[in-house]
N, C-alpha and C positions, 0 to 999 in steps of 0.2 A: 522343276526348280524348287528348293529348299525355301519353306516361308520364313519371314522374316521374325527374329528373333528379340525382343525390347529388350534397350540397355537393360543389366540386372545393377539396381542401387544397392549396396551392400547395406547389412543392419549394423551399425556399433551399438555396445552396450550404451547405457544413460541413468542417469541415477535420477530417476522418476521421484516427484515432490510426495512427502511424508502426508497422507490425504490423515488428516484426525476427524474426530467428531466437530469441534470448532469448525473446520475448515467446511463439513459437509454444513452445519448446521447453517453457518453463515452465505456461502452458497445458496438457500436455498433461498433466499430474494429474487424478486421475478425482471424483468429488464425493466431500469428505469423509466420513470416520467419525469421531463423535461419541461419546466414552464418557464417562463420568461418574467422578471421583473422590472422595473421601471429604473432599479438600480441595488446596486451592491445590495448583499441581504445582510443585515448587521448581527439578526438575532431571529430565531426560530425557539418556540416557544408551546409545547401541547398543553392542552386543557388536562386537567389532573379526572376531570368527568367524563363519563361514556356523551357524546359519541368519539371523544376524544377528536375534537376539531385542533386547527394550529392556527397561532399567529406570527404572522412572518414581518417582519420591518424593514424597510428597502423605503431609501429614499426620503418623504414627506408621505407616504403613508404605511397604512397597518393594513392587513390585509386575511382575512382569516376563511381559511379553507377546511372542507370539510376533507375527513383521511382519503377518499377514494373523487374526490372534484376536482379538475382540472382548472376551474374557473373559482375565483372567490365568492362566496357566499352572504360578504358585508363587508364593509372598509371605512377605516374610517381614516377622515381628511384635512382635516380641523387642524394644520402645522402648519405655519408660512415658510421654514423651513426642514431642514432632514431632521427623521422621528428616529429615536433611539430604543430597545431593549425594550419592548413590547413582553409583559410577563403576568401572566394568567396569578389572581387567587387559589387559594386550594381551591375552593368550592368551584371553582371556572363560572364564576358570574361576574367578576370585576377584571379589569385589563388595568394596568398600568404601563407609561410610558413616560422615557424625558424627551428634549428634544434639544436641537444648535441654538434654540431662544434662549433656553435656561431656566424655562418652566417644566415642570412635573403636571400632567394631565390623568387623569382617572374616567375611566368608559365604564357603561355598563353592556355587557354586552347583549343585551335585549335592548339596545337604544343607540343613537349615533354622537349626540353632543354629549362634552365632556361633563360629568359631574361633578367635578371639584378640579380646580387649580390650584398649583401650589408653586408659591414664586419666594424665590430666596436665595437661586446660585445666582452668581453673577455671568457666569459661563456659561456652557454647552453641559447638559448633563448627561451623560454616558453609562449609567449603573442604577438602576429600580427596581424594588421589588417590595413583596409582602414579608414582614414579619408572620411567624408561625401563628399571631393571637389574631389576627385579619385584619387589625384594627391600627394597624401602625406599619407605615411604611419609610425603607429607608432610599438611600440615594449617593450618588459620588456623582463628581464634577469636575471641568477643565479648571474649576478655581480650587483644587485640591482641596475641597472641604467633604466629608461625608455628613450626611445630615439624617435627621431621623425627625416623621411626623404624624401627626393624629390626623387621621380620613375624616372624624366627623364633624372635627373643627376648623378644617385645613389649616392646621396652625404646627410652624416647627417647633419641635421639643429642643432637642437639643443638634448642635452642630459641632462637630469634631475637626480640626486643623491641624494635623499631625502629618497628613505625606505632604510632598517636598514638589511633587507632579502630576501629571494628571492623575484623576483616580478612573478609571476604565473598565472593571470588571468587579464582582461581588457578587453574594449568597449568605441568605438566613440559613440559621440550623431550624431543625425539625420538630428537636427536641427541645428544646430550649426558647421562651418566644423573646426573650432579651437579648441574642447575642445575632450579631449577623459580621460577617467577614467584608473585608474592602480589598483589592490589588490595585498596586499607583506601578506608573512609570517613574520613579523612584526608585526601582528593585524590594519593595516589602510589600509584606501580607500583614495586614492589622489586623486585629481580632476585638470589636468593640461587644463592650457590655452597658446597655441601656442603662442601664443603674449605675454606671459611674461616669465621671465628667472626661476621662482620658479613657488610651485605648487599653486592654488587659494582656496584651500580647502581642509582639509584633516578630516579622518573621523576615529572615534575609533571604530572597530567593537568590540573586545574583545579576537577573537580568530584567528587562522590564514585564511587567506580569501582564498577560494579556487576557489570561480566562482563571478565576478559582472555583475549587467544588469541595462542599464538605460533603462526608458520607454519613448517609441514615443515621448511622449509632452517634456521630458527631466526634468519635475520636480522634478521624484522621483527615486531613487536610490536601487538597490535591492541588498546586500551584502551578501555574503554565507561562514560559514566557520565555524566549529566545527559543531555541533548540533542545531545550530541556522541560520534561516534565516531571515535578516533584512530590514525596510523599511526605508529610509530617506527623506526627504525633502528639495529638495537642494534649490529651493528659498528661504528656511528658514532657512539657515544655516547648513543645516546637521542634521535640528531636526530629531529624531528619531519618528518614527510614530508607530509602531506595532516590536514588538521582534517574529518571531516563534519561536517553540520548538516541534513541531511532529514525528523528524526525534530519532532512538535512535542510531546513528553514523553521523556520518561527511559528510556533503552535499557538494557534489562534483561539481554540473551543476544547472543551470539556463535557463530558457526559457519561454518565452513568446509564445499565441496563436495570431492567426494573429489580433483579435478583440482588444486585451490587456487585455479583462476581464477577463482571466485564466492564472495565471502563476504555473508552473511546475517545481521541484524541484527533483533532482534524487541524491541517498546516498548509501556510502557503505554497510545500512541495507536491500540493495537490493527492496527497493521499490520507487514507483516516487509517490509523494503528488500532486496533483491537487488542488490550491488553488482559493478563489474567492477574485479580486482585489478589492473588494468593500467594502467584511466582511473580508476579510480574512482567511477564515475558508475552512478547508478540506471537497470538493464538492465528492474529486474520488481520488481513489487510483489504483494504479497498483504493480504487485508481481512480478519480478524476479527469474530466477535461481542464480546468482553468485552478488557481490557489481558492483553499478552503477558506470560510470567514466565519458561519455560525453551523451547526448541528445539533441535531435533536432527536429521541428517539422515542416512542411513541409509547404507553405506559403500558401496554401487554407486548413489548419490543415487536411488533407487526408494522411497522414503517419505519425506515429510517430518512430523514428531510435532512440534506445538504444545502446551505446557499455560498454563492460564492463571488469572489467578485465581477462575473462579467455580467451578474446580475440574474444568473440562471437558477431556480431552484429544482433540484435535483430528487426526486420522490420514486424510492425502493419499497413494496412491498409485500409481504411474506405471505405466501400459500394456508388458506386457515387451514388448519388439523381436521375439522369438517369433511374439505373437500377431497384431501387427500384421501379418507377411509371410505366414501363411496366409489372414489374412484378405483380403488383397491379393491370393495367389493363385486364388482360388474362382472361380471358373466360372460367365464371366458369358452371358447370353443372346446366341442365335447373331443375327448383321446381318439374317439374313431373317425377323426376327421382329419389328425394328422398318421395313420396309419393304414388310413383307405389304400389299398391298391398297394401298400408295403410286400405283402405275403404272395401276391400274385409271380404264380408260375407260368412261362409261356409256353403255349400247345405246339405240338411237331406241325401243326398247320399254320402257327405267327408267325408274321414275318418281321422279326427284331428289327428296329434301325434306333441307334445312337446318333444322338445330336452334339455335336462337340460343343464345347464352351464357344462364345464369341469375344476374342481378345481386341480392347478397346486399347487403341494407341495412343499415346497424348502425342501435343505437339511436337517436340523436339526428338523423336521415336518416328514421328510422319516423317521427318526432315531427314532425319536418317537414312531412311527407307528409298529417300529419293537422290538420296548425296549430297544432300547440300549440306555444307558441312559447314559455312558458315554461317548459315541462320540458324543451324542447330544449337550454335553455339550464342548468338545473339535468344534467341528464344531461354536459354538455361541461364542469361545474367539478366531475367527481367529480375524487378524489384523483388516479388513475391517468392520467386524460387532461389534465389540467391542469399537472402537475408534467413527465408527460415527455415529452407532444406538446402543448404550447403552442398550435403552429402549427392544429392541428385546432378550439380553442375559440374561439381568433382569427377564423378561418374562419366558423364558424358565425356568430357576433355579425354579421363583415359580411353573409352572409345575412341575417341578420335585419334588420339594418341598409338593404339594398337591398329586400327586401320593405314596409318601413317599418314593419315593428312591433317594433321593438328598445326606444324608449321601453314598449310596453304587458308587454316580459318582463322589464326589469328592473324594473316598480314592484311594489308590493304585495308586501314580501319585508320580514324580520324582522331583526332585531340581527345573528343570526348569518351570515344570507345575507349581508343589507350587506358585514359584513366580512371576508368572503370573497371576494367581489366588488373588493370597495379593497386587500385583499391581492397578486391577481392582477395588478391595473390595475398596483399601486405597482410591484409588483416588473419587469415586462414591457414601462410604457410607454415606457422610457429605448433598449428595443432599437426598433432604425431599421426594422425590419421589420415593425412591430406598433404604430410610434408612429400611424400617421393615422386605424387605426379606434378604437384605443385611447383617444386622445384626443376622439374622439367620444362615446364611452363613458363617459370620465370626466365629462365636458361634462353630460350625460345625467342621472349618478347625482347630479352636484352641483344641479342643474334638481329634481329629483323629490326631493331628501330633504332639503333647506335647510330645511324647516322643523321636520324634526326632531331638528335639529344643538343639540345640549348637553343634549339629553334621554337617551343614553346612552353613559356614557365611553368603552368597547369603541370605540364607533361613532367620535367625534370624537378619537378616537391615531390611527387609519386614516386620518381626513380629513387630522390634520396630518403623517402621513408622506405619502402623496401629495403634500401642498402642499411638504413639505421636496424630497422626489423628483426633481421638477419644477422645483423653485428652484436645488437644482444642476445640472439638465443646461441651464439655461438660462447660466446660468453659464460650466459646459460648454464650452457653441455660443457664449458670446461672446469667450471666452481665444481660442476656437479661429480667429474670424472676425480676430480679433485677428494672430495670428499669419500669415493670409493676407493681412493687409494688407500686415503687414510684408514677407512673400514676394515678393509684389506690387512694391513697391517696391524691392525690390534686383532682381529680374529686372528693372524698369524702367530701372534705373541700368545694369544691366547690357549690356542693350540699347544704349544709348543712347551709351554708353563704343566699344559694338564698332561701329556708324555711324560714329561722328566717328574712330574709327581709319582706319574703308574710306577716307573721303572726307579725311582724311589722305595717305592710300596715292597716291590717284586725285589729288588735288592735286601732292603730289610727282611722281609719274609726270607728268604735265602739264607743271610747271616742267622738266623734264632733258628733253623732246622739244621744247623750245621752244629751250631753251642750244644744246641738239646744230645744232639748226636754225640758228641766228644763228650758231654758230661755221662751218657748213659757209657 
């Protein structure tokens, strides 16, 4: 008896994804860490110092973790309500943060109680940070004011009332210790200068601004808010340089890589865009489980910290350069251990025996084997082979189909089978690779269960997206047969045009050897 032979799954081509250096380099993050916070993370925040600790804001407190600890290292708790935009000094020895009171608090972070308060909104405050001179900090607020204040007098300098809505988002320049940026839910970017009593610039994003960032040099402007992320050019006025559009929800975070030539964009559609500063085009992406809310990336880019709203914070970390070149170096097995016993020749006295390969059947190849022809086919539409090897359930069917018992595995199957089966068909039969036996399939299922068509609704939405399916690629094929007619006939014309040329040419030539001739 002939052994049994496994369906053969045919290969189509594929147009395998374009792997760049981006793609590898960003790849090379290890599976994340997963930790759990108390609630939504608002803001993720690294220390500008080795050991490059973070602070993250969720909730009513702050919570600061070391790059490689799963558990916080100090917290601080001092909010009777939700603490906001927790944001490290350069030097990473002072924290600041607002909070839903309306007060501004200042941590040292060698200690737990605040060292200075600073009370003035009459709101919720949503936007803190250091001035570049350490010595002056600014703020925005649900009372649409942005403010600016002395640390060691806890006294406001001056307060700004120019957006329209809440102010949500802001950033000091680096270079400059006078000028720091505000975004309102108003649609603008203000650009205030300490030294004067109004703003110096103001900027139309268009939608409500959720995150801004200036870059290093301070020339250029990055605005964030709806589904658009934007580039400005503030030497020049606030010209607009590049609009994105990648995101399909509301970009919530901003960030820069420690070089500038990657900036980072994170959105409630749960993915973070990796752009290049240069083209601006999407280099890398990254996937989510739940909507993006803050991001951060760590200042030798070796962590990148997610938080989001189901309150998860999400920590990726990159393999040091270290480890990778010992591991590189180790000591691999010597040449004569893969060519032991290569050369050996066997004596008139060996007695040769060959071991054949051991052919490992999968399931639906067992099923086969034994005839059951409808659990073969029950086995090929589970979730996992249906969705992302098509080509294998494809397969099977025409098996079955060439044995001739494809009519007896698809009858005798219930509501749910049906329309999983019409599922499969609808969605698959339109690819050109799957249309001939598919279509025999469908042929099949409309044959065997026409007479239980309007007996249940599930069942007959199936029948009419398949019919709808079907009616457009037919459609389709006929625009398309359409359009080769047309093709057709201009190569005909065309044709036809470059003939009567030649035989122009060859006529002319003709007449002038005939003149030459009678004049000679």
């Amino acid at each position: 008896m002939a052994s049994y032979k496994p369906v053969a799954i045919p290969a189509h081509p594929r147009l395998g994804e374009k792997v760049t250096q981006d793609a590898l380099y960003w790849r090379g993050y290890k599976t994340p860490v997963q930790i759990k916070e108390f609630g939504a993370v608002n803001k993720i925040d690294f220390s500008p110092v080795s050991p490059y600790n973070y602070a993250v804001t969720a909730s009513s407190r702050i919570h600061i973790y070391g790059r490689y600890s799963q558990e916080p290292i100090k917290t601080f708790s001092r909010f009777k309500d939700a603490a906001y935009c927790a944001t490290y000094r350069d030097d990473g020895k002072l924290l600041v943060a607002g909070s839903e009171e309306g007060s501004i608090r200042l941590f040292d972070i060698s200690g737990r109680a605040p060292l200075r308060q600073f009370d003035g909104h009459s709101k919720a405050v949503h936007v803190v940070g250091f001035l570049s001179d350490k010595y002056r900090i600014f703020s925005g607020g649900d009372d649409y004011s942005s403010n600016l204040w002395d640390i060691p007098s806890a006294a406001e300098i001056v307060s700004y009332n120019e957006h329209l809505d809440y102010v949500r988002c802001g950033c000091a320049s680096k270079l400059n210790a006078d000028v720091f940026v505000t975004g309102s839910y108003d649609h603008t970017v203000k650009v205030f200068d300490a030294r004067t009593k109004k703003s110096v610039m103001t900027i139309e994003h268009g939608q409500p601004v959720e995150s801004v960032l200036l870059f290093p040099s301070g020339g250029l402007l990055v605005s964030a808010g709806g589904r658009y992320v934007k580039v400005w050019d503030v030497l020049k006025g606030g010209q607009l340089l590049v609009s994105l559009k990648n995101h399909h929800k509301t970009v919530t975070c901003l960030c820069l890589n420690s070089s500038g030539q990657r900036l980072l964009s994170g959105s409630l559609d749960r993915h973070v865009k990796i752009y290049s500063t240069t083209s601006y085009k999407v280099v890398h992406s990254f996937n989510y489980a739940t909507s993006i809310l803050s991001l951060a990336l760590s200042p030798e880019d070796e962590t990148i910290v997610v938080g989001m709203t189901n309150g998860v914070l999400n920590v990726k970390h990159r393999k040091p350069e270290e480890r990778k070149t010992k591991s590189q170096n180790k000591r691999r097995p010597a040449y004569r251990t893969y060519v032991k016993g290569r050369n050996y020749m066997p004596k008139q006295e060996d007695f040769y025996v060959s071991k054949p390969g051991k052919c490992v059947l999968r399931k639906y190849d067992k099923l086969l084997k034994s005839f059951q022809s409808s659990k073969a086919l029950d086995a090929v539409l589970e979730p996992q082979i249906r969705l992302s090897t098509p080509e294998v359930t494809v397969a099977v069917m025409q098996e079955l189909n060439r044995r001739g018992t494809l009519r007896s595995a698809l009858a005798g199957r219930d509501e749910k089978q049906i329309s999983l089966l019409l599922t499969f068909v609808t969605r698959r039969v339109i690819e050109p690779r799957f249309t001939p036996i598919l279509v025999t399939v469908a042929d099949m299922i409309t044959d065997i269960y026409q007479p239980v068509v309007g007996q249940s609704a599930l069942v007959d939405k199936q029948f009419l997206r398949l019919q709808e399916a079907i009616g457009k690629e037919i459609d389709y094929q006929e625009e398309l047969l359409e359009v080769l007619g047309m093709m057709d006939a201009l190569f005909a014309t065309l044709t036809k045009k470059k003939a009567s040329s030649l035989e122009e040419n060859k006529s002319n030539g003709l007449t002038k050897t005939v003149e030459q001739d009678m004049s000679n």
